[in-house]
C-alpha positions in Angstrom: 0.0 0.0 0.0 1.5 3.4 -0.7 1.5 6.7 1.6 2.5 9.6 -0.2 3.4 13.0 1.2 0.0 14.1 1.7 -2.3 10.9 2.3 -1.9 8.3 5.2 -3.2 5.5 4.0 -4.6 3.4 7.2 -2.5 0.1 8.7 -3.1 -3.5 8.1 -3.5 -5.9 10.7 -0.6 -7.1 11.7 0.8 -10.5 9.8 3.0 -12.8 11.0 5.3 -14.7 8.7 4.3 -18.3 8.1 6.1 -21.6 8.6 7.0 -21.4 5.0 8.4 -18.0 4.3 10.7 -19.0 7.2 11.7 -22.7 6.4 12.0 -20.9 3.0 14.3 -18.2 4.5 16.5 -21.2 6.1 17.1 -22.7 3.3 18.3 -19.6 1.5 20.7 -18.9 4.3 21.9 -22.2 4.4 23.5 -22.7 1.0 24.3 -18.7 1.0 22.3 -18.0 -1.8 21.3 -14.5 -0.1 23.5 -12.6 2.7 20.7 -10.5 4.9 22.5 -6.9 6.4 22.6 -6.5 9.9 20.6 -3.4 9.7 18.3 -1.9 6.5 17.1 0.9 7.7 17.9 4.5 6.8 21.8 5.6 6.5 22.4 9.1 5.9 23.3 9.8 2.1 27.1 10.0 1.2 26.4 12.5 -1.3 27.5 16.2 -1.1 24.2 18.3 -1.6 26.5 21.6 -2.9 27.9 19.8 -5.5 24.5 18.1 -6.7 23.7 20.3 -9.7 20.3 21.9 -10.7 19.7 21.7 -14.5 19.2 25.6 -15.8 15.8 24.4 -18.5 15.9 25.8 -21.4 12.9 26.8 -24.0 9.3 26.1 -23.6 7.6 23.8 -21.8 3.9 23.3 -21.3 2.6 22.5 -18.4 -1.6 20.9 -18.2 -3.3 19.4 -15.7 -5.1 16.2 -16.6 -8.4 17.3 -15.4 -10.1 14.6 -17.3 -8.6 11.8 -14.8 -7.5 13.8 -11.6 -10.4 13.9 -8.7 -10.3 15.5 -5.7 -8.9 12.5 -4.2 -5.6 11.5 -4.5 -3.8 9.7 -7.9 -0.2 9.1 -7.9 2.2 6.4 -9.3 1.3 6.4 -12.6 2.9 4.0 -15.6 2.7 4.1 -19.6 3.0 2.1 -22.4 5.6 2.6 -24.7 3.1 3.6 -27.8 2.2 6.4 -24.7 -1.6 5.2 -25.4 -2.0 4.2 -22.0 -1.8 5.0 -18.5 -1.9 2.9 -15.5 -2.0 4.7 -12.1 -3.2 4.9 -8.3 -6.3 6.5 -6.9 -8.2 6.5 -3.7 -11.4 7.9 -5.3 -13.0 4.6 -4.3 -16.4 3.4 -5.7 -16.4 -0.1 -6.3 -17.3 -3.1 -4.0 -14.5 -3.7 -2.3 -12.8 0.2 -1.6 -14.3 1.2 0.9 -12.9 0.8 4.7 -14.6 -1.2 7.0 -13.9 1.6 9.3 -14.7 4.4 7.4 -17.0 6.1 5.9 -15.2 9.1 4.1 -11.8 7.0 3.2 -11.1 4.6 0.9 -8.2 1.8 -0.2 -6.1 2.8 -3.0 -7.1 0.6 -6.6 -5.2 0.8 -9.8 -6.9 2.6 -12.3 -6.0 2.9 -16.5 -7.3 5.7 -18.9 -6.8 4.7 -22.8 -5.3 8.4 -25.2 -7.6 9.0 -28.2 -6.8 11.2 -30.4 -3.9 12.3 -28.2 -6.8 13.3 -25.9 -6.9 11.3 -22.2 -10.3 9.7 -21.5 -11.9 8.9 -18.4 -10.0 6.4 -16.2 -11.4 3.0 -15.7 -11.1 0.8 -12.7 -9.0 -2.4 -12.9 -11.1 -5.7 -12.2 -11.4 -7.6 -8.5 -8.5 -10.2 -10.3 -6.0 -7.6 -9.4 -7.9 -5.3 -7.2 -9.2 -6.2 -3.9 -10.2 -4.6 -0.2 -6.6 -4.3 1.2 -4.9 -1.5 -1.7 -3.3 -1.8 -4.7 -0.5 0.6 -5.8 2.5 1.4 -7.7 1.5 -0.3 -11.3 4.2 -1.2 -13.8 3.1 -1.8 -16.8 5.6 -3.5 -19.0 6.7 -2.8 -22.8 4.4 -5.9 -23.9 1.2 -3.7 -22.7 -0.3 -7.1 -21.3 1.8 -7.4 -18.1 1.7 -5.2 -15.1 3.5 -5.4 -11.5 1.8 -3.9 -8.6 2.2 -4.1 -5.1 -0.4 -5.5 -2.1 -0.8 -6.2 1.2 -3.6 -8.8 0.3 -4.3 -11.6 3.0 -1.2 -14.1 2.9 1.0 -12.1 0.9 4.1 -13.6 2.4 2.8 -17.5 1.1 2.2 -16.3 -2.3 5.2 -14.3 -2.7 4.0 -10.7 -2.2 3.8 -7.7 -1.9 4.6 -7.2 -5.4 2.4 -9.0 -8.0 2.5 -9.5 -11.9 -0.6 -10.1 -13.8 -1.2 -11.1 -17.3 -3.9 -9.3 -19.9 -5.4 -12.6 -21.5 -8.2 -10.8 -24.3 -9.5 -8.7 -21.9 -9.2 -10.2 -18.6 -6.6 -10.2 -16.2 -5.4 -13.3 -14.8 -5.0 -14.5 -11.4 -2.0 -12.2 -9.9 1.8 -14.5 -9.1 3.6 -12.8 -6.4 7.6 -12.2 -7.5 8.3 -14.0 -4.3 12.6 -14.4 -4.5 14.6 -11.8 -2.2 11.8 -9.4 -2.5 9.5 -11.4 -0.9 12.0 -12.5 1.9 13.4 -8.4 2.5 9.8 -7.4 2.9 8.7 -10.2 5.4 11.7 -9.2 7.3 11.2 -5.3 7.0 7.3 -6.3 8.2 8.5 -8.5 11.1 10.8 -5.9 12.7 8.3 -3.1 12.4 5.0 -5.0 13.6 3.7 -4.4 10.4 4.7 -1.0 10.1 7.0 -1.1 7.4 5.5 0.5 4.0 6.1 1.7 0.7 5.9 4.6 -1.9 6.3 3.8 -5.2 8.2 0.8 -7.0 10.0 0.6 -10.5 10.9 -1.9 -12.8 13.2 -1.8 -16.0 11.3 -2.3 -19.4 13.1 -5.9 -19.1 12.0 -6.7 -15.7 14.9 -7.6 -14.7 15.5 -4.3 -12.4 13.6 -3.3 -9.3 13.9 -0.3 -7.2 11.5 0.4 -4.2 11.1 3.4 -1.9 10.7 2.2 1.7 10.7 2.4 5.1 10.0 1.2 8.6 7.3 3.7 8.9 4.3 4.4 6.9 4.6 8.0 7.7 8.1 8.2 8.2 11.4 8.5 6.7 11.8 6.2 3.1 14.7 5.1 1.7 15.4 3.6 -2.1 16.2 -0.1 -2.3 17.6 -1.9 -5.4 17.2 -6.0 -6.7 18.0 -7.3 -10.0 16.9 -10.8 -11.2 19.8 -13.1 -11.6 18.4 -16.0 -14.2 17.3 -18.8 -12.4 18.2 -17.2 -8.9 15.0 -15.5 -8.7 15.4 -11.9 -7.4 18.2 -10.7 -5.1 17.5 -9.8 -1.5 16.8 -5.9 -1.8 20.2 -3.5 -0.7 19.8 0.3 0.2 21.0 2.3 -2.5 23.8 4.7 -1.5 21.5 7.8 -2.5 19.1 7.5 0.3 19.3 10.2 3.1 18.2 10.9 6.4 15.3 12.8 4.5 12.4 11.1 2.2 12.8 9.5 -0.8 9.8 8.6 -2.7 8.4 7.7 -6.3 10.8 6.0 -8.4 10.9 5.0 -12.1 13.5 3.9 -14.6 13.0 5.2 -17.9 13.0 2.7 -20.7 16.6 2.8 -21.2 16.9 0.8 -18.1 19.6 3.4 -16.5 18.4 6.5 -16.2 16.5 7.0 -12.7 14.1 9.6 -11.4 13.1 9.8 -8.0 11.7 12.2 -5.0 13.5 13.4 -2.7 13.5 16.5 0.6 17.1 15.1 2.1 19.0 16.7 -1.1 18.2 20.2 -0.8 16.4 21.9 -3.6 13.1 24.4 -4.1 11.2 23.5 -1.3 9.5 19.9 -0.3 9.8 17.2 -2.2 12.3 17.4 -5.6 12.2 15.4 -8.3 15.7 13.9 -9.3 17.6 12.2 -12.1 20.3 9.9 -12.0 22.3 7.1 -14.0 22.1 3.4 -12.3 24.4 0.7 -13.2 23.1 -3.3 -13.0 24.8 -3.5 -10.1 22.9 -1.1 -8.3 25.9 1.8 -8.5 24.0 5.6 -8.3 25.7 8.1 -10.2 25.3 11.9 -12.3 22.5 12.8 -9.5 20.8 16.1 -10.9 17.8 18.2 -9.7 15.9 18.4 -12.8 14.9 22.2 -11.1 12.5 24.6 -12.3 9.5 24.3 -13.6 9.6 20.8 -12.4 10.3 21.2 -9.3 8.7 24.3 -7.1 8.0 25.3 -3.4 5.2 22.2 -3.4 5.6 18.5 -3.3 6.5 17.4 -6.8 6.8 13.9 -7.7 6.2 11.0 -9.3 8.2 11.7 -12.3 7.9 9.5 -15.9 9.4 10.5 -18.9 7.7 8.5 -22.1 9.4 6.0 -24.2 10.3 8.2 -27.2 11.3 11.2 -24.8 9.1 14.0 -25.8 6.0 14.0 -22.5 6.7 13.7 -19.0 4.4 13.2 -16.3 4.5 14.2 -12.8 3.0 14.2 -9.8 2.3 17.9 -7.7 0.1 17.6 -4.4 -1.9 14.7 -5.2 -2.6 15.4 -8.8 -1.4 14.2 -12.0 0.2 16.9 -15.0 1.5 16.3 -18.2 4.6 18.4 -19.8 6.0 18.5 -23.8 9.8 18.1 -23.7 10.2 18.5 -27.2 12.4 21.4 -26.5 14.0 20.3 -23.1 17.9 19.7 -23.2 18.9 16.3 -23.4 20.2 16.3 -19.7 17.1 16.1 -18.5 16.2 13.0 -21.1 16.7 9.2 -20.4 19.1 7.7 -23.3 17.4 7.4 -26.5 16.0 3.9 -27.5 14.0 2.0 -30.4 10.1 1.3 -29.9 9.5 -1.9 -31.3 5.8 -2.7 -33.1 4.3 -5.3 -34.8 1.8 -7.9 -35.7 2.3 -12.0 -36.0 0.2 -13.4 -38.5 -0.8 -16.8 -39.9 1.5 -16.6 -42.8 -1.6 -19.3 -44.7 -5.0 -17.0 -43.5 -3.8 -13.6 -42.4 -5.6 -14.4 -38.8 -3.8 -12.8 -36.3 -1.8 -15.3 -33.8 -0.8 -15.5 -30.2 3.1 -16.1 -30.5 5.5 -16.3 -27.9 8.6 -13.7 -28.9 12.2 -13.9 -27.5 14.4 -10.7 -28.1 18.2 -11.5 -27.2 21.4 -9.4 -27.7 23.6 -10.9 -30.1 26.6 -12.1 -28.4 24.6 -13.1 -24.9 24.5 -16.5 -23.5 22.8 -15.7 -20.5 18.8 -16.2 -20.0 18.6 -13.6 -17.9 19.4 -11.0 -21.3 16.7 -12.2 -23.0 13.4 -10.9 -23.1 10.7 -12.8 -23.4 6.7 -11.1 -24.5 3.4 -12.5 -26.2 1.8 -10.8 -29.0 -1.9 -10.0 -27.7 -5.1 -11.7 -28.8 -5.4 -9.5 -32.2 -1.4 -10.3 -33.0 0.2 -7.1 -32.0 3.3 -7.0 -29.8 5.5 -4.6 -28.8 8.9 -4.2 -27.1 11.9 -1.7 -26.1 15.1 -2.1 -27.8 18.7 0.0 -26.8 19.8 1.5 -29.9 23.2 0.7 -31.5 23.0 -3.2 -30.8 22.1 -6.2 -32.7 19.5 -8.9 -31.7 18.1 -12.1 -32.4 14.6 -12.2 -32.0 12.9 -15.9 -32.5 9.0 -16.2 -33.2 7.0 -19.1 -31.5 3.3 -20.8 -31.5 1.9 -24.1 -31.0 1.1 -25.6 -34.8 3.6 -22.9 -36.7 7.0 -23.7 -38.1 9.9 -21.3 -35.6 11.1 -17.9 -37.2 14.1 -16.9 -36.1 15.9 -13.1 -37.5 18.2 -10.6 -36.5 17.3 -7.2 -36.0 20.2 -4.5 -36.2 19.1 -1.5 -34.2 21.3 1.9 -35.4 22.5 4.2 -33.1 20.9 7.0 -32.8 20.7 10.5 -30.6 17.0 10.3 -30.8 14.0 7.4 -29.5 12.9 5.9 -32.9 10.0 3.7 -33.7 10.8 0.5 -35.4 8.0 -1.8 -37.2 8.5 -5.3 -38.1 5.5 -7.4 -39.2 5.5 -11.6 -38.6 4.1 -14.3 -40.5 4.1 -18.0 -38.9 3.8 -20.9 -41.6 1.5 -23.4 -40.2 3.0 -27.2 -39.6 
């Protein structure tokens, strides 16, 4: 469940772990597949704030509200699509079954929410279905480059069993299947965090690389309290790596991640780094291994006197989104400097087809860097019910992406990705030959 800076979000009843998480834990320990630290919580940054720069913006930027999905209640954590067609995001504005409290009448549990762009115009925001939405909060959506997977994060009854708090959950047509928790050293880190803190322990906003193979959490041992970033990667068969502070986090807050599509280029929230007042948004470069480096505050007229967060730069580099007091704005970087960009990449689109009767087909698609041996550098997608896919590329490298569906003949090519200063779309149509 998230708490931002201006909504407290109420408890859950305390949950204590279960045989299993902990015979689980043992055995992790045992043949040292995971070494926990003595102590997680907050460590004051290492950082000098005097020499943290503040990015002079230059030109024009507009700057709209998105009165269309905004409320008067709070919406915050918000996630797009590459194609920037849809968003995925938090609110507490309640009404459905299962949001309000039991012990209240005014507040509700947070429920991930989507609005679809039509004619570059953002419609009104639709609930998410009781598959991924329940009574206890959902929050922080991810919503990957395939536009049919998203991670989120719960509290839900026996999230430490099923692998929670975070969840991924799989568009089939137009349902959403039955959420898998991550489980790995996420699950283990936040069954700990929970266990020292009586429950206490809580989050504010999560981010996942566009290969999900990087996660970064803001956390803490209070709901209210201090947060602090956290970093896990996914090492192949390993699962995910028991989560380590990141050397950024200060005695202050700091709130909202995301990683922008490049996968190293990270923007978070912070008030222990100086800046205009409250929160600050912030960009910075990480490495795989969880390294922080060229931290910036992305300064005016990002950043002001208020709390601004919640920062997501688009796919090809030309919107961000933010997050100011509860409410969600749009801005057009078309003519912001490229320091305050993520590093440019290629948007991937197609459709697979039934190379015999044109009929779209559900493929699985494998995207690996030439050269790479490892499982853990390939990406794997599914093309949706109607045949379309999608996926984000680095530019300047070569892959080999292979094309598979029960009753069609394998296709296999390599797809040679120019570098290239800008984000580029890239279209490449597949037809399967039936056995």
């Amino acid at each position: 469940m998230n708490i931002s800076s201006d909504t407290l979000f109420a408890w859950e009843r305390r949950i204590l772990p279960t045989k299993n998480v902990l015979a689980l834990w043992l055995i992790w320990m045992t043949f040292g597949m995971i070494s926990l630290p003595k102590s997680n919580f907050a460590q004051p940054s290492t950082l000098d704030r005097a020499k943290i720069p503040t990015l002079k913006f230059k030109g024009n930027v507009t700057i709209t509200r998105l009165n269309q999905i905004n409320t008067s209640f709070q919406e915050a954590n918000l996630s797009l699509t590459p194609d920037g067609k849809r968003m995925y995001f938090l609110s507490d504005r309640g009404g459905q079954a299962w949001s309000r409290r039991p012990d209240s009448t005014e507040r509700f549990d947070g429920d991930i929410w989507t609005s679809e762009r039509i004619n570059g115009e953002w419609q009104s925001a639709q609930c998410l279905d009781a598959t991924v939405n329940t009574g206890r909060g959902e929050d922080e959506p991810n919503i990957m480059p395939d536009g049919q997977t998203v991670i989120f994060q719960s509290w839900q009854p026996g999230w430490q069993d099923n692998g929670g708090p975070y969840y991924s959950a799989t568009l089939k047509g137009n349902m959403w299947e039955k959420p898998l928790g991550l489980g790995g050293g996420i699950n283990l880190f936040f069954t700990q965090m929970r266990k020292q803190t009586q429950d206490l322990y809580g989050t504010d906003g999560a981010a996942f690389s566009a290969n999900g193979k990087l996660f970064v959490v803001a956390c803490g041992p209070d709901y209210d309290g201090a947060m602090d970033l956290y970093f896990s990667r996914k090492a192949g068969k390993a699962g995910w790596l028991y989560c380590q502070k990141l050397d950024i986090s200060t005695d202050g807050n700091e709130r909202s991640v995301f990683l922008a599509a490049d996968g190293k280029t990270l923007y978070f929230a912070s008030d222990g780094l100086g800046g205009f007042g409250g929160l600050d948004i912030f960009k910075a470069t990480l490495s795989d291994d969880g390294k922080v480096t060229n931290v910036v505050n992305i300064g005016e007229p990002f950043n002001t006197k208020a709390n601004d967060y919640g920062f997501v730069v688009s796919a090809k580099g030309d919107e961000a989104y933010f997050v100011r007091n509860g409410d969600i704005y749009m801005a057009k970087l078309t003519s912001a400097m490229d320091a305050l960009k993520p590093l440019p990449v290629s948007i991937l689109t197609g459709t697979v087809r039934n190379k015999t009767t044109g009929a779209p087909v559900q493929a699985k698609i494998v995207l690996r860097p030439v050269n790479a041996s490892l499982d853990s550098e390939a990406d794997e997608l599914s093309s949706h019910a109607d045949g379309t896919y999608s996926a984000v590329l680095n530019v300047g490298k070569t892959y080999r992406q292979i094309i598979s569906a029960p009753g069609f003949k394998e296709v296999e090519r390599t797809i040679s990705v120019p570098a290239s200063k800008q984000s580029s779309a890239l279209q490449i149509d597949i037809t399967l030959a039936p056995m």
